[in-house]
C-alpha positions as CSV (number, residue, x, y, z in Angstrom):
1,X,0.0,0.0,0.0
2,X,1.0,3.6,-0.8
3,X,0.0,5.4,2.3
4,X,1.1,9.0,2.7
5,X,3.7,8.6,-0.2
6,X,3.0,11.6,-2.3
7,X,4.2,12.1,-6.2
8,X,4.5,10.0,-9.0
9,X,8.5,8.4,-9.8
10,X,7.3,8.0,-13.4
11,X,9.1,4.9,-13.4
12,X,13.1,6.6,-13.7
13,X,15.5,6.8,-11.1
14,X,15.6,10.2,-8.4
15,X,18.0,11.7,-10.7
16,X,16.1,11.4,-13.9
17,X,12.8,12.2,-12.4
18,X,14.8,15.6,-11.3
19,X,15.7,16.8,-14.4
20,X,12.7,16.3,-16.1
21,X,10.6,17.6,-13.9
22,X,13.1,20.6,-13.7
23,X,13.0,20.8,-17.8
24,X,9.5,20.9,-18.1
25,X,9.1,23.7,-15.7
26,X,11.8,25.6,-17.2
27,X,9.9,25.1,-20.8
28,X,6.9,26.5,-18.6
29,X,8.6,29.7,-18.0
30,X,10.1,30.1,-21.4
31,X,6.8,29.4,-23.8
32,X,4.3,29.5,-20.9
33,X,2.4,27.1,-22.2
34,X,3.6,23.6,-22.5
35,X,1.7,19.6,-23.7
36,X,2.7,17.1,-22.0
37,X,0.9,14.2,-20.3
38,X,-1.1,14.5,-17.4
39,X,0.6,13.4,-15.3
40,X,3.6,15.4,-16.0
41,X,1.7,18.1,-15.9
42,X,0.1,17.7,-12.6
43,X,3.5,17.2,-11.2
44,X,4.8,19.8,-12.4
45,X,2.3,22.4,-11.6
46,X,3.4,21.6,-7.9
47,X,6.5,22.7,-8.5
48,X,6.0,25.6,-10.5
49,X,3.1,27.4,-8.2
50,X,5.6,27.1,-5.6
51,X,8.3,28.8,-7.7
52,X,6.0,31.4,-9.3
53,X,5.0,32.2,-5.5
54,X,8.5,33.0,-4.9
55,X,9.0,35.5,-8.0
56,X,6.0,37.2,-6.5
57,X,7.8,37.7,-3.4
58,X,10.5,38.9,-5.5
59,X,13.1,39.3,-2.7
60,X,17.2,38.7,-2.9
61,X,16.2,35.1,-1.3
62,X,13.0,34.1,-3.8
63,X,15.3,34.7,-6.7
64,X,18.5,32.8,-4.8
65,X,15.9,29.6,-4.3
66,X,14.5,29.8,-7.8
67,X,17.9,29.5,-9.5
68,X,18.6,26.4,-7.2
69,X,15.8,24.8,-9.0
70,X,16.1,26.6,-12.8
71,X,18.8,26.4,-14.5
72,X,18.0,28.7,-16.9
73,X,19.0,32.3,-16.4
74,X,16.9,33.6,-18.9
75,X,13.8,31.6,-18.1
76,X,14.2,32.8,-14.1
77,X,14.7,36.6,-15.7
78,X,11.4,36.0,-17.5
79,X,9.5,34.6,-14.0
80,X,10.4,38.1,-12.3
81,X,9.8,40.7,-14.7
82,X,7.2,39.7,-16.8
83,X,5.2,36.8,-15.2
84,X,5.4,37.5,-11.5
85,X,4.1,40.8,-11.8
86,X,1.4,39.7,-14.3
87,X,0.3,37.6,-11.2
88,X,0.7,39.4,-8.1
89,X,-3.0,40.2,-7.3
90,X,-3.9,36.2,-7.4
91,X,-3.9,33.7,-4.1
92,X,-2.6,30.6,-5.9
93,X,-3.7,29.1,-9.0
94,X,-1.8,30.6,-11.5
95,X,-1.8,27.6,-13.8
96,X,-4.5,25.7,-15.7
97,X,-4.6,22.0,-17.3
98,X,-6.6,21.5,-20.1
99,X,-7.0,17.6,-20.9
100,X,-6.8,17.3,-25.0
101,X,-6.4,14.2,-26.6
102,X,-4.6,10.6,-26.2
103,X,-1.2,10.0,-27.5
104,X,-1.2,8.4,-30.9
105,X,1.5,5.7,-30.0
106,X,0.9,4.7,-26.6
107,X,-2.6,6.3,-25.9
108,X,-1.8,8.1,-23.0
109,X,-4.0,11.3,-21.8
110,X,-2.4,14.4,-23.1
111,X,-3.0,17.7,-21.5
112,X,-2.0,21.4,-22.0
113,X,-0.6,23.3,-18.9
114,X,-0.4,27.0,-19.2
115,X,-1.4,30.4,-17.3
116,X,-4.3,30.8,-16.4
117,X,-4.3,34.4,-18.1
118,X,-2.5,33.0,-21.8
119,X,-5.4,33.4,-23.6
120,X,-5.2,37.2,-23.2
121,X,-1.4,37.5,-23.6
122,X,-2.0,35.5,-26.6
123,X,-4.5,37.9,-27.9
124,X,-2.7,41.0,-26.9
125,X,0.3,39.4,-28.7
126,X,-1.6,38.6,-32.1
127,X,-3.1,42.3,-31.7
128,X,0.3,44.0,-31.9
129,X,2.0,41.9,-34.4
130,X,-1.3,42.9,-36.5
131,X,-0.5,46.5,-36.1
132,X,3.2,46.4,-36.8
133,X,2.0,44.7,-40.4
134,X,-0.3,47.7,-40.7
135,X,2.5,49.8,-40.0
136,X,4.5,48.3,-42.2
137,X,2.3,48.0,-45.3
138,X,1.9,51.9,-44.9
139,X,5.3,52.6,-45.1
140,X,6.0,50.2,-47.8
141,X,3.3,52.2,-49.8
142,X,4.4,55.7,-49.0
143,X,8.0,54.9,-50.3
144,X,6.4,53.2,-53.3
């Protein structure tokens, strides 16, 4: 029996399990929005509430214990200027999973873990790029 034994091993050794875990977060940060299993996923949105909570906090410390866990310097840069502060005003909860479809090979349950708020950055995004064309097109016709 597996009383009070919390997480899944995914069936890899400490080590392995680790550095997965610790990729897929850092993927998080960078595209924030990752698919992976659900599994994975639900693992690690543990990991990354935790480290988002710290980039809120945003102290010498928070950033000191985030870097233990990513190894990406630019990813971490990203979690406390742009996505920390995009968060502050929530309690927890700052990530969704949104089951898709079953894996071709193997059939196992996919699932999309992103921000809760993506959908809007997305948006914004798309919106801006859509203006610089504009901008563009204009120019492109006054020279012409």
């Amino acid at each position: 029996m597996r009383h009070r034994i919390d997480g899944r091993l995914f069936g890899r050794t400490a080590n392995q399990r680790k550095a997965l875990l610790k990729g897929l977060v850092t993927s998080l940060f960078e595209h924030e929005r990752i698919e992976t299993t659900v599994a994975k996923a639900k693992e690690v949105r543990k990991i990354a509430e935790k480290i988002i909570t710290l980039g809120i906090k945003g102290d010498l410390h928070s950033k000191r214990l985030a870097l233990s866990y990513l190894s990406n310097r630019a990813a971490m840069a990203k979690l406390f200027s742009e996505i920390a502060p995009r968060l502050s005003g929530r309690n927890g909860g700052y990530l969704r999973i949104v089951q898709t479809r079953n894996r071709v090979n193997d059939s196992s349950p996919m699932a999309v873990l992103e921000f809760v708020d993506y959908e809007d950055i997305r948006k914004s995004k798309e919106v801006k790029k859509s203006k610089e064309k504009k901008a563009e097109k204009k120019e492109t016709e006054k020279t012409t």
